[in-house]
C-alpha positions in Angstrom: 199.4 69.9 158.5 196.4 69.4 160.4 193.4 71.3 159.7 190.9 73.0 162.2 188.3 75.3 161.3 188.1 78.8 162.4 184.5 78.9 163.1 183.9 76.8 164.5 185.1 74.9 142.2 187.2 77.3 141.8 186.7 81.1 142.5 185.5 83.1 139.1 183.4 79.9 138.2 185.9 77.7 136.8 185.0 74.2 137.5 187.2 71.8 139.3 190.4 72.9 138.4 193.3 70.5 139.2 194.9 73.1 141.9 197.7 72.8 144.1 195.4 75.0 146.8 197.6 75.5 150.4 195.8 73.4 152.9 194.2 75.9 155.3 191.9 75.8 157.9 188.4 77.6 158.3 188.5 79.4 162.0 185.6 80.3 164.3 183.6 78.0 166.2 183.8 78.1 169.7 180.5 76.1 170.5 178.8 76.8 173.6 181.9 79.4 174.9 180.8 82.6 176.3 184.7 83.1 177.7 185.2 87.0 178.5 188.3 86.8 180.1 190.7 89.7 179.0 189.5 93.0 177.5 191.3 95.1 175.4 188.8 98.3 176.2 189.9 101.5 174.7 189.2 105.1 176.3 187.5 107.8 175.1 187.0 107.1 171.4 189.5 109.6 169.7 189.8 110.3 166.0 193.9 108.8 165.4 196.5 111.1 163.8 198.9 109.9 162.0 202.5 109.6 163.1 205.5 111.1 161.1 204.0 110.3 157.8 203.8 106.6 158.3 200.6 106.0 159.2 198.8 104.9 162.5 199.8 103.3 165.2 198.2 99.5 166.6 196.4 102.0 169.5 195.4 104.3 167.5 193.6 101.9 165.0 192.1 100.0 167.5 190.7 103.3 169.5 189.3 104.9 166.5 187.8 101.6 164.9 187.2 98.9 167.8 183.5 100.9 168.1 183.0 99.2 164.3 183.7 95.8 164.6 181.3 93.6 166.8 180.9 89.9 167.7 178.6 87.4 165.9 177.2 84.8 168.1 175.2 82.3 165.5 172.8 80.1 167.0 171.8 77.1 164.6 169.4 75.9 167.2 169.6 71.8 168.1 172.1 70.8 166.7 171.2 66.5 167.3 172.1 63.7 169.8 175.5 63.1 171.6 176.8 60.3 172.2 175.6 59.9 175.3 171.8 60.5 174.1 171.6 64.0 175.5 170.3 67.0 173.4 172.7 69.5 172.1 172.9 73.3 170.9 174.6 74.2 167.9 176.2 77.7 168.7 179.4 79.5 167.0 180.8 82.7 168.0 183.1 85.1 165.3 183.8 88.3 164.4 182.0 91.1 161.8 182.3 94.6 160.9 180.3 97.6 160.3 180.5 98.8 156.6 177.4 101.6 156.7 175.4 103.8 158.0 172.8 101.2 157.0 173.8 98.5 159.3 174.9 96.3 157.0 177.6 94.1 158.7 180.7 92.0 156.8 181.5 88.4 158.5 182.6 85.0 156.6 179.8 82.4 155.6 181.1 80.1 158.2 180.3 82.0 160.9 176.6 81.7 160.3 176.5 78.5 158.2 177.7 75.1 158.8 177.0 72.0 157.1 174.5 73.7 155.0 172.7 75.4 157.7 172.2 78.7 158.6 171.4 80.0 162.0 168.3 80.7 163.2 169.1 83.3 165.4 172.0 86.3 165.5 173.6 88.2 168.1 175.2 91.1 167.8 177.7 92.4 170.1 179.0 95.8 170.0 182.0 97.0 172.1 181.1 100.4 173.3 184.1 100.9 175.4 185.3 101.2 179.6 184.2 97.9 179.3 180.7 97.9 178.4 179.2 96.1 175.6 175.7 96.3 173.5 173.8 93.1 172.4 171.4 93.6 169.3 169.9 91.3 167.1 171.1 90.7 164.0 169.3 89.0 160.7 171.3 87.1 158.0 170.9 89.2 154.5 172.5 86.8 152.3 175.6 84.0 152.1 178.1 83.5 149.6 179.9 80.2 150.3 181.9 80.9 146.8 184.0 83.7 148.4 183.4 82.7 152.1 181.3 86.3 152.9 177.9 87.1 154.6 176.2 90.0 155.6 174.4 90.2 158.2 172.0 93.5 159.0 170.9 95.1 162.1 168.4 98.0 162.8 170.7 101.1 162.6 167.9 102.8 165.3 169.2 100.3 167.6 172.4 101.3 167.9 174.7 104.2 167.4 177.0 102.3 164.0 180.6 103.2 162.9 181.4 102.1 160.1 185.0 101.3 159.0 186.8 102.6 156.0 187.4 100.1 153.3 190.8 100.3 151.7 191.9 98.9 148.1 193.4 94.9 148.4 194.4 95.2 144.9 197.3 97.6 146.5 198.2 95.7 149.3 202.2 95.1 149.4 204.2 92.3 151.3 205.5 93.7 154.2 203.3 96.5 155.0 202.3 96.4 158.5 198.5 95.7 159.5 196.4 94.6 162.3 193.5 92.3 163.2 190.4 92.9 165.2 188.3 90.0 166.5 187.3 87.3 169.6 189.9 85.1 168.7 189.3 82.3 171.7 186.6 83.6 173.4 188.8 87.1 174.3 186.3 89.6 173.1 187.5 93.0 170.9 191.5 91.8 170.9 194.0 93.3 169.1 196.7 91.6 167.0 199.2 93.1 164.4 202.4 92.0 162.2 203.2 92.3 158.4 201.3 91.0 155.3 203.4 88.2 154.6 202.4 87.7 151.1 199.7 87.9 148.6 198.0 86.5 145.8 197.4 83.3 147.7 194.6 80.9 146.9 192.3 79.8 149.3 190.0 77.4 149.3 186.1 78.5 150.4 184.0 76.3 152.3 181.9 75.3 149.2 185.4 74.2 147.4 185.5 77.0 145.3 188.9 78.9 145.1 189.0 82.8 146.8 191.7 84.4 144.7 194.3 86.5 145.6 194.3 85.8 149.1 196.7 87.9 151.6 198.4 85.9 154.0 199.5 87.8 157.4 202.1 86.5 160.7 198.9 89.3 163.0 198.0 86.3 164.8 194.8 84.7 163.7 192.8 82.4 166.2 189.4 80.6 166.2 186.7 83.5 167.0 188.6 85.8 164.9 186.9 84.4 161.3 184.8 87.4 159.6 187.0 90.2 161.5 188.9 92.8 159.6 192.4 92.9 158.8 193.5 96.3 158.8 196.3 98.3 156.9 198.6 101.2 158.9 196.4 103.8 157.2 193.6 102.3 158.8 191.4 101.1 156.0 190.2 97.6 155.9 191.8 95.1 153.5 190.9 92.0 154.1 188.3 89.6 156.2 190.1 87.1 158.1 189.1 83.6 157.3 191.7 80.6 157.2 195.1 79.6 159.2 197.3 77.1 158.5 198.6 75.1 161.3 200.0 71.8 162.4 198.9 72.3 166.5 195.7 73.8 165.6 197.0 77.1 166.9 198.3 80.3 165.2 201.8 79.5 164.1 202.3 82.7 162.1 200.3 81.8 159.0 197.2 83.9 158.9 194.6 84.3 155.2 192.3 86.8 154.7 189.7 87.2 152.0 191.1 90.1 150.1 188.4 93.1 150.9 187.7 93.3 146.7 186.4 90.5 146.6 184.1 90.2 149.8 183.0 94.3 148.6 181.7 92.5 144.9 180.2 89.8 147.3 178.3 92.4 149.0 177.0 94.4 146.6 175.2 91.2 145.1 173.8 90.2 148.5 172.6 93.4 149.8 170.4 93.6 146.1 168.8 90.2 146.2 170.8 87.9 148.9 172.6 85.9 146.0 175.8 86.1 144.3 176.4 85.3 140.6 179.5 83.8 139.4 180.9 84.0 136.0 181.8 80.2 134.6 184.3 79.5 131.6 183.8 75.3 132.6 187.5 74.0 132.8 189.8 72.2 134.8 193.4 72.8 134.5 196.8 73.9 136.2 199.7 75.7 135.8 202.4 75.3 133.2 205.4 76.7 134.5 208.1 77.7 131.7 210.8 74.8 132.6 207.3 72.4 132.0 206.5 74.6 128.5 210.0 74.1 127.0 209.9 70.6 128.4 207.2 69.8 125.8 208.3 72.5 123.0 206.1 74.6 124.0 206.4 78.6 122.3 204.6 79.6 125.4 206.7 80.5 128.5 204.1 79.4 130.5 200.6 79.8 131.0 197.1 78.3 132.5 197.5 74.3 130.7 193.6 73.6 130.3 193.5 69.7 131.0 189.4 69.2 130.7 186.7 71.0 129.8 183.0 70.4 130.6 180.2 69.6 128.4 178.1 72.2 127.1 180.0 75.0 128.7 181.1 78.1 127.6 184.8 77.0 126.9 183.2 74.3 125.1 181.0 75.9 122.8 183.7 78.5 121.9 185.9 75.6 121.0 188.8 75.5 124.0 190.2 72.0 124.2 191.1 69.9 126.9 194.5 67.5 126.8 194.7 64.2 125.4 197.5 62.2 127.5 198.6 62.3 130.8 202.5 63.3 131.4 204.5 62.4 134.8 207.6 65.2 135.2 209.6 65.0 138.7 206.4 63.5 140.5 203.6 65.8 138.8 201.5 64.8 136.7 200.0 66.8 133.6 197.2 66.3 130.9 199.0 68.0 128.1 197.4 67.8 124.3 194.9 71.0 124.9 195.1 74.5 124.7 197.2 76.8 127.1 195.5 79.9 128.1 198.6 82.5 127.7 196.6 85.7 127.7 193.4 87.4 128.8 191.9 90.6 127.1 195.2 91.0 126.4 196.4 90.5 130.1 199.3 88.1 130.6 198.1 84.9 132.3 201.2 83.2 134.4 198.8 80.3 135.6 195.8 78.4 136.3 195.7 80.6 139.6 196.0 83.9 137.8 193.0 82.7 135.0 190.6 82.1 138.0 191.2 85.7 139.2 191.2 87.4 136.2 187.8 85.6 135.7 186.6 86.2 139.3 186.3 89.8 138.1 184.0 89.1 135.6 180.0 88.6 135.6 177.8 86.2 133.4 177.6 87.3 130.2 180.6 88.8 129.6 182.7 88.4 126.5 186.8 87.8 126.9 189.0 87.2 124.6 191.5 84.2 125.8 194.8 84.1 123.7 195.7 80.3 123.6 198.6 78.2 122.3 197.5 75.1 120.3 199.5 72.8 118.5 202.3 75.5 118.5 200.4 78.0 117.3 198.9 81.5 119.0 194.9 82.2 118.8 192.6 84.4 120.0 189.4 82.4 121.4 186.1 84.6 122.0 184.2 82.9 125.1 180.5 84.3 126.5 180.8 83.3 130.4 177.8 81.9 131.4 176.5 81.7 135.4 178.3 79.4 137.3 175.6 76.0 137.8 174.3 75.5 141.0 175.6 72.3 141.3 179.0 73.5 141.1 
C-alpha cells in the first residue's frame, strides 16, 4: 500500500507501543497549485429542513454550512534548492472550519506544518457563494502534532463567520451517512458523501503518536481535503478528515477522520496557551486476543499485554511490569512474562488500542486504577499519569 500524504508514541501518552497501526496516508499538499476549476457554489444561503425525520439531505448540508468551511493556503516561505539549482517556494493548500464566533478556525497540523516547520504566512479563503470568494489572513494559534489538529484564528471584524455545529464522535455508528467538505485537488468548496464505514480505528499522527478511535468513511477523501469536516446527516460535524489509505495514491474508498472529541480537547488546550498536554502511563505493549490468552493459560480473556515499560515512568513507579521472553504464535511475535492490563477504572479494556483511548481521555495528574493479570492472579494497580516527555 503506497503511502501519499494528504497535505501535501501513541495517542494518550503511551510510549511506543508495539501497534499493528493501518498504514495511512497524511493528505493535503498541493505545492504551488492554485487549480479553480469546478465550483460547487450554492444559492442563496438557506437554513435546511430536515426531510421525513431522517435528517438532511447532501444539498441541504452543503448550502447551510459551505459559508463555514474555508481553504487554508500555508505558505512556509523558501523552501531550499532544486535540483537544478533554482530557488523554490514551499506552499500547501487544505481545508479548515469555522468553530466560533471568535474566529477560531479547526484544520490538521499538516496543513500548516511540515518537517517541523510552520508557515510563515496563512490565507484564508472563505466561500461566500454565486461564486465569489473572500481572502483574509489568518495567524497560527497553536499545533498539536499528537492528535494531528491546529487552529488557526482570524479577525472576526474581517469577515462575516459561520460557525458549524459540532456533533458527538463518541455516537457515531457504522453506516450512518455523512459528507465531506473541502479542496480536495485543487477543486475549491466540493462536496462528497457516503457512509461511515467503521470506527474505532487507529491512526497514526504525524509525530507517531496514535489518534484513537478514528472513523473511517467510503465520502471520497482527496489531497486538499486534510483539516475539512466530515459531517453527519443531522449536520453536525464529527470528524476532521486527515488520512487515506491507498495503493494509486488516489481515493479508493478508504477515507479517516480525527474523531471531532478528540480535535475539540485539542482545542481547548491551544486556544488557552497554544500547547497541548498529554497524559503518559510509559509502556509499550499490544493486544492479547482471547485464543492468544488461553494459549498461555491465561484467566484473562484478553486484554492490553504490557511487553515494556520505561524507566522512571509512571507505570514504573507504581510497579506495572513488562514481559520477560519473547513468544512466536502463527507469525506474531509476543513479549509475554508481564502484566496484562484487563480493566480500567473499572472499564473493560479489550486491547492495547482500547488502553491508549481510554488514556487519551485523561490529563497529567490523574489517578486510574488499572486491574491487571499477573502470574494468574487479578490486581488492582494505582498509577499517577504524568505529562507525556517532550521527547516522546
Amino acid at each position: 500500500m503506497r503511502l501519499k500524504s494528504f497535505f501535501a508514541g501513541v495517542g494518550g501518552g503511551v510510549l511506543g507501543a508495539a501497534l499493528l497501526v493501518l498504514a495511512l496516508l497524511l493528505t493535503s499538499s498541493l505545492g504551488d497549485t492554485q487549480q479553480i476549476a469546478v465550483r460547487l457554489s450554492p444559492t442563496d444561503e438557506a437554513t435546511p429542513v430536515a426531510t421525513s425525520g431522517k435528517g438532511f439531505t447532501p444539498q441541504q448540508i452543503y448550502r447551510s454550512l459551505s459559508p463555514g468551511v474555508v481553504m487554508v493556503q500555508a505558505d512556509f516561505g523558501d523552501a531550499g534548492v532544486n535540483l537544478f539549482g533554482e530557488l523554490e517556494s514551499g506552499r500547501s493548500m487544505g481545508t479548515g472550519f469555522v468553530v466560533d464566533a471568535k474566529g477560531h478556525i479547526l484544520t490538521n497540523a499538516h496543513v500548516v506544518e511540515k518537517d517541523r516547520q510552520r508557515a510563515v504566512s496563512l490565507t484564508i479563503v472563505f466561500n461566500k457563494s454565486r461564486g465569489r470568494t473572500q481572502r483574509v489572513e489568518g495567524s497560527l494559534v497553536g499545533v498539536d502534532s499528537g492528535s494531528d489538529v491546529a487552529v488557526i484564528k482570524v479577525k472576526p471584524s474581517d469577515v462575516d463567520l459561520k460557525p458549524l455545529p459540532l456533533g458527538d464522535s463518541d455516537d457515531v455508528v457504522v453506516g450512518e451517512p455523512v459528507v465531506a467538505i473541502g479542496n480536495p485537488l485543487g477543486y475549491d468548496f466540493s462536496i462528497t458523501s457516503g457512509i461511515v464505514s467503521a470506527v474505532g480505528r487507529s491512526l497514526q499522527a504525524p509525530n507517531g503518536m496514535t489518534i484513537s478511535n478514528g472513523i473511517q468513511t467510503d465520502a471520497a477523501i482527496n489531497p486538499g481535503n486534510s483539516g475539512g469536516p466530515l459531517i453527519d446527516s443531522n449536520g453536525k460535524v464529527i470528524g476532521v478528515n486527515e488520512q487515506i489509505a491507498s495503493e494509486s495514491g488516489g481515493n479508493q474508498g478508504l477515507g479517516f477522520a480525527v474523531p471531532i472529541n478528540a480535535a475539540v480537547r485539542s482545542l481547548e488546550q491551544l486556544k488557552d496557551d497554544g500547547t497541548v498536554e498529554y497524559a503518559w502511563l510509559g509502556v509499550a505493549g499490544q493486544t492479547l486476543t482471547q485464543d492468544v490468552a488461553k494459549l498461555f493459560n491465561m484467566t484473562s480473556q484478553g486484554g492490553a499485554l504490557v511487553e515494556q515499560v520505561s524507566e522512571g515512568s509512571p507505570a514504573a513507579k507504581a510497579g506495572i511490569r513488562g514481559g520477560s521472553r519473547t513468544v512466536g504464535v502463527q507469525g506474531q511475535s509476543f513479549v509475554i512474562g508481564g502484566d496484562v492490563v484487563v480493566r480500567a477504572d473499572g472499564k473493560t479494556i479489550s486491547g492495547f488500542e482500547g488502553l491508549i483511548a481510554y488514556l487519551s481521555t485523561k490529563k497529567p495528574g490523574d489517578e486510574i486504577t488499572l486491574t491487571v493479570e499477573r502470574d494468574g492472579k487479578m490486581r488492582d494497580v494505582k498509577v499517577t499519569l504524568a505529562e507525556r516527555p517532550s521527547d516522546l
